[in-house]
C-alpha positions as CSV (number, residue, x, y, z in Angstrom):
1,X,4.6,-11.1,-23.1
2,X,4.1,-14.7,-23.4
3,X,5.6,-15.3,-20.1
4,X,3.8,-12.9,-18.5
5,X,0.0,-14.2,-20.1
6,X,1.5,-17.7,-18.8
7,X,1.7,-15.9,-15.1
8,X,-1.7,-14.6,-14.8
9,X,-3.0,-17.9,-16.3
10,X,-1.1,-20.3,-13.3
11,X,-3.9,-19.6,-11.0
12,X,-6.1,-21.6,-12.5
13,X,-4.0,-24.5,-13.6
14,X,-2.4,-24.4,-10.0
15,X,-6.2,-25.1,-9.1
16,X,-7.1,-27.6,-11.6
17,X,-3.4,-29.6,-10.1
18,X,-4.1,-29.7,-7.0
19,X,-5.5,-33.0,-5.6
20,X,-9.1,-32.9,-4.4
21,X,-9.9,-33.8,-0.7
22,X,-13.4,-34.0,0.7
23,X,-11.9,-31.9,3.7
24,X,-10.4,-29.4,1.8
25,X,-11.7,-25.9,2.5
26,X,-10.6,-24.8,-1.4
27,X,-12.6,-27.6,-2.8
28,X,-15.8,-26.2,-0.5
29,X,-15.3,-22.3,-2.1
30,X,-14.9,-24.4,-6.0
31,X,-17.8,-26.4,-5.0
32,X,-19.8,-23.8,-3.6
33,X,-18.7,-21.0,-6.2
34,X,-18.4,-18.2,-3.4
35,X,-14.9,-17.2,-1.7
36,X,-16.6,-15.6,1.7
37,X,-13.6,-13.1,3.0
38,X,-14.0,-11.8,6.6
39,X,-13.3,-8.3,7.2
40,X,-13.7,-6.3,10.3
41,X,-14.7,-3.0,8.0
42,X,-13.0,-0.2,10.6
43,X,-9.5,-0.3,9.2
44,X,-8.3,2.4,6.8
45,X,-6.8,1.4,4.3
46,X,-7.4,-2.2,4.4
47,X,-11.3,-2.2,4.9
48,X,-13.8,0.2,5.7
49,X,-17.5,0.0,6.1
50,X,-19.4,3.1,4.3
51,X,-22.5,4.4,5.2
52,X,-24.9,3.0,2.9
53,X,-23.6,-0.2,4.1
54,X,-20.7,-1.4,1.1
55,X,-17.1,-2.2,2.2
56,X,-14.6,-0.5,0.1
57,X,-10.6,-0.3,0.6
58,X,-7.1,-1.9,-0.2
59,X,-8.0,-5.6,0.8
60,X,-11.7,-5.4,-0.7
61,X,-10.0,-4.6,-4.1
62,X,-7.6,-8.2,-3.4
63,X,-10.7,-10.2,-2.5
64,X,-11.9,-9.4,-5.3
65,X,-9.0,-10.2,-7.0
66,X,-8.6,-13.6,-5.3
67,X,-12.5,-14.5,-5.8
68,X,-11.7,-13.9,-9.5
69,X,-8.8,-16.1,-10.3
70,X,-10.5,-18.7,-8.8
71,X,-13.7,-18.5,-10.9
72,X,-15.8,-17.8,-8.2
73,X,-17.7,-14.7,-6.8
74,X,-17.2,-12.8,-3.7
75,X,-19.1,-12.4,-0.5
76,X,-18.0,-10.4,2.1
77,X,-18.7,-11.2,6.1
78,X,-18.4,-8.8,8.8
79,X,-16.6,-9.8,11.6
80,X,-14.8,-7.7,14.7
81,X,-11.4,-7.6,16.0
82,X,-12.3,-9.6,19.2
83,X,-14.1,-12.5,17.5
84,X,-12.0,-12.4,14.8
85,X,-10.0,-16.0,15.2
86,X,-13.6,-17.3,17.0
87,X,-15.2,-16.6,13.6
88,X,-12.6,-18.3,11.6
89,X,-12.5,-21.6,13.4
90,X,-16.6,-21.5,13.2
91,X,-16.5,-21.5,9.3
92,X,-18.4,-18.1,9.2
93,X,-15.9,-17.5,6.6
94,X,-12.8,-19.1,4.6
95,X,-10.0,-16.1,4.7
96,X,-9.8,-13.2,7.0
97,X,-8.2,-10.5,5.1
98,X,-7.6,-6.3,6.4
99,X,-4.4,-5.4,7.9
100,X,-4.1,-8.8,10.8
101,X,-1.1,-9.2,12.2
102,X,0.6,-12.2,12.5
103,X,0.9,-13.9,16.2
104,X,1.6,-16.9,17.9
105,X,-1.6,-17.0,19.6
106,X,-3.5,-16.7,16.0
107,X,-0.7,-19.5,14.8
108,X,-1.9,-21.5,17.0
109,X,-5.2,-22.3,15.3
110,X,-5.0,-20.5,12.0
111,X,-2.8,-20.8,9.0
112,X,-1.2,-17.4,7.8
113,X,-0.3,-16.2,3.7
114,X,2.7,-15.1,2.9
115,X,3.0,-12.1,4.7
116,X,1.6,-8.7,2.5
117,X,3.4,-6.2,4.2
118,X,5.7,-4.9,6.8
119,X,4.5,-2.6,9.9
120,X,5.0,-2.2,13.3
121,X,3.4,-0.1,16.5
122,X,3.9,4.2,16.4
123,X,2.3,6.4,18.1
124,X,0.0,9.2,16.7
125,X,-1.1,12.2,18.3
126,X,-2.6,15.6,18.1
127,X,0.3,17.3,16.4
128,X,0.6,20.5,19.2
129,X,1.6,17.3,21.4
130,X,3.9,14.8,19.2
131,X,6.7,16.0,20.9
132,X,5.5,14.8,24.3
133,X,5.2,11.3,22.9
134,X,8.1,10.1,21.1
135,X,9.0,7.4,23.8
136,X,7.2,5.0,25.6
137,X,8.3,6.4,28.8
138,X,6.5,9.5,27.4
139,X,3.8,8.1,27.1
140,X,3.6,5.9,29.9
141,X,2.7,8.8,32.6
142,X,0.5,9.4,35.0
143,X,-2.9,11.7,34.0
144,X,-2.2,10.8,29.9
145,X,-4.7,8.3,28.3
146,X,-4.1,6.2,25.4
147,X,-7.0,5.2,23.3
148,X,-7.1,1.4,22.1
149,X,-9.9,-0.6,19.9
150,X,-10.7,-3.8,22.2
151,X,-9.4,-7.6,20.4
152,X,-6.7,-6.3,18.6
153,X,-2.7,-6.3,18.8
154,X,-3.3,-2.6,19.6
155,X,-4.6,-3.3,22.8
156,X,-2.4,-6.3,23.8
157,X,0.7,-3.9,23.1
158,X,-0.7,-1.0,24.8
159,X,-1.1,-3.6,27.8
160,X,2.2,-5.2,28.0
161,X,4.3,-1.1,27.9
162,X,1.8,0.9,29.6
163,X,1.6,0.7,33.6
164,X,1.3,4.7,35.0
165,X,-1.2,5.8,32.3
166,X,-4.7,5.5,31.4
167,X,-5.7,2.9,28.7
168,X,-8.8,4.1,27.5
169,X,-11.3,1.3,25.4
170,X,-13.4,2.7,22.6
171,X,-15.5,0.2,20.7
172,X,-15.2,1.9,17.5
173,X,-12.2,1.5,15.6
174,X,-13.8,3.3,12.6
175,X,-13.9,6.6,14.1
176,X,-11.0,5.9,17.2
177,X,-8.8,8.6,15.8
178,X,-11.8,11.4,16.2
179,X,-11.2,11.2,20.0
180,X,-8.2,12.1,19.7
181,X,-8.8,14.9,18.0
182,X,-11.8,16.1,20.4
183,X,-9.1,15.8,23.1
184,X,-11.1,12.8,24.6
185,X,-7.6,10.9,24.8
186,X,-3.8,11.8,24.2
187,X,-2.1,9.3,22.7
188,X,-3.0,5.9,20.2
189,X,-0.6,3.7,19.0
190,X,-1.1,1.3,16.2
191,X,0.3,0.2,13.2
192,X,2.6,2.3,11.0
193,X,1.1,2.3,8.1
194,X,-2.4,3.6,9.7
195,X,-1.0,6.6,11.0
196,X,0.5,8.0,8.1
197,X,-3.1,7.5,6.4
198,X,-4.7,9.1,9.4
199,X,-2.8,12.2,9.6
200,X,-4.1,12.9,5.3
201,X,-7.6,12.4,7.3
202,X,-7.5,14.5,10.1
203,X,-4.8,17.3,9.6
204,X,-4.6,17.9,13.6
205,X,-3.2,15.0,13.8
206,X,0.6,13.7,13.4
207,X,2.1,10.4,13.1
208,X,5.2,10.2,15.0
209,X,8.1,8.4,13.7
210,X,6.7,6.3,11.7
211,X,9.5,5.1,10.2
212,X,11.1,3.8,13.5
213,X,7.9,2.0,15.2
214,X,8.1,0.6,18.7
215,X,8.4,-3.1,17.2
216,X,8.0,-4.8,14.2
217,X,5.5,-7.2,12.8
218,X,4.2,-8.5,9.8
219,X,0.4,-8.6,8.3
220,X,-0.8,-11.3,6.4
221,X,-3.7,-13.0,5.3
222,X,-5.4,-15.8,8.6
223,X,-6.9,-18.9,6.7
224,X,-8.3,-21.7,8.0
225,X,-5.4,-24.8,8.2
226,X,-6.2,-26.3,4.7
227,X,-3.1,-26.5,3.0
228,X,-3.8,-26.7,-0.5
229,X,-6.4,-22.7,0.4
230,X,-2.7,-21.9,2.2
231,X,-0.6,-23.1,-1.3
232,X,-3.4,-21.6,-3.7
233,X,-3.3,-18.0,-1.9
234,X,0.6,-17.6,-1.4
235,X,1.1,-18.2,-5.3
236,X,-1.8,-15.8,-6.2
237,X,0.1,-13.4,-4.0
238,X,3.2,-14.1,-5.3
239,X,1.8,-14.0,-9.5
240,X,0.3,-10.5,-7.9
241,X,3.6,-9.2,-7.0
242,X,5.8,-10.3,-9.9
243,X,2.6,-8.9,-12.4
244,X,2.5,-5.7,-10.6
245,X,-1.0,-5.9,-9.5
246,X,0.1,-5.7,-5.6
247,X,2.1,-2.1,-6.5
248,X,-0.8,-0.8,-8.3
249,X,-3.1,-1.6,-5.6
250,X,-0.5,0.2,-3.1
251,X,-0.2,2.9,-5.3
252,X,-4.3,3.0,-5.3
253,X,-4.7,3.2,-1.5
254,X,-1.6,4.4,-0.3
255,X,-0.1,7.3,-2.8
């Protein structure tokens, strides 16, 4: 017990240890007593955007989280899947959190947290057709169209494997999986882990093998490059993980 009270309580002596710097973006959030967390608010389960305006979902809960070990209270920006590195070197916010995968090209000018989880790219279709698209090669023919959200990785991979078929753009990742479903495109492939949460959302449709994706790639969280924000987040994640808290918030938003 006492070891586990002296887990939960490293957060904040981590912060108080660490050396100050003028420059440093941690000191800025301590100073300014609000962690701002970027989230693009159209990816189940990470983030989602409601109607009445609130953000809800996995990585809203592990802002929160985040904001509280350090003593400081949370403000949520929104932010899109094309602008999303842009925004981050502007200072518009000081993490982007909600399912991002981790690049070269994002590596380039961003730090990354220890990565959160494991996924890769897997088609999902309408489930009268998963059998037609269990192969690229399926998928890459003449007269089908894959749906992709602009910005993302799902659009750069769609890019790089599909030649012969359509790729279709539609701006609104929030509600992508619908036009599948009215038959306004075949085919979407994205990460993993969405698709099995889709197919609880919209019973027509069926993730196909999920558990053998296309590739594989990990999501984290992209951070300015501040190294002592980089240190403070990766042992928050890792106090998460050996407390439990990251299963329970796993089991929360995807039983």
């Amino acid at each position: 017990m006492k070891r586990y009270l002296l887990c939960l309580a490293l957060p904040l002596a981590l912060l108080a240890a660490l050396p100050a710097h003028a420059e440093s973006v941690l000191s800025e959030i301590l100073a300014r007593g609000t962690l701002r967390v970027g989230l693009t608010g159209d990816y189940r389960p990470f983030s989602i955007k409601e109607a009445d305006g609130q953000f809800s979902g996995m990585d809203v809960d592990a802002a929160e989280a985040l904001a509280k070990s350090m003593g400081v209270k949370l403000e949520i920006v929104p932010t899109a899947w094309p602008t999303l590195t842009a925004d981050l070197l502007a200072h518009k916010y000081d993490i982007a959190m909600g399912g991002i995968t981790i690049t070269l090209d994002r590596a380039k000018t961003a730090y990354f947290s220890t990565p959160v989880m494991r996924s890769g790219k897997t088609p999902i279709a309408r489930c009268v057709d998963k059998d037609k698209f269990g192969t690229l090669a399926q998928i890459d023919q003449p007269g089908v169209k894959v749906i992709v959200n602009p910005g993302g990785t799902n659009e750069r991979f769609a890019k790089a494997n599909i030649k012969q078929a359509e790729i279709v753009g539609f701006p609104n990742n929030a509600t992508i999986f619908e036009e599948i479903v009215a038959g306004h495109a075949d085919v979407m492939m994205t990460d993993a882990v969405e698709t099995r949460l889709q197919q609880k959302l919209h019973p027509e449709l069926c993730a196909i093998h999920p558990d053998e994706p296309f590739d594989h790639s990990l999501l984290g969280y992209m951070l300015p490059q501040d190294m002592p924000l980089q240190q403070y987040v990766d042992q928050f994640l890792a106090i998460e993980q050996t407390s439990g808290a990251r299963d329970k918030l796993l089991a929360k938003w995807l039983p």
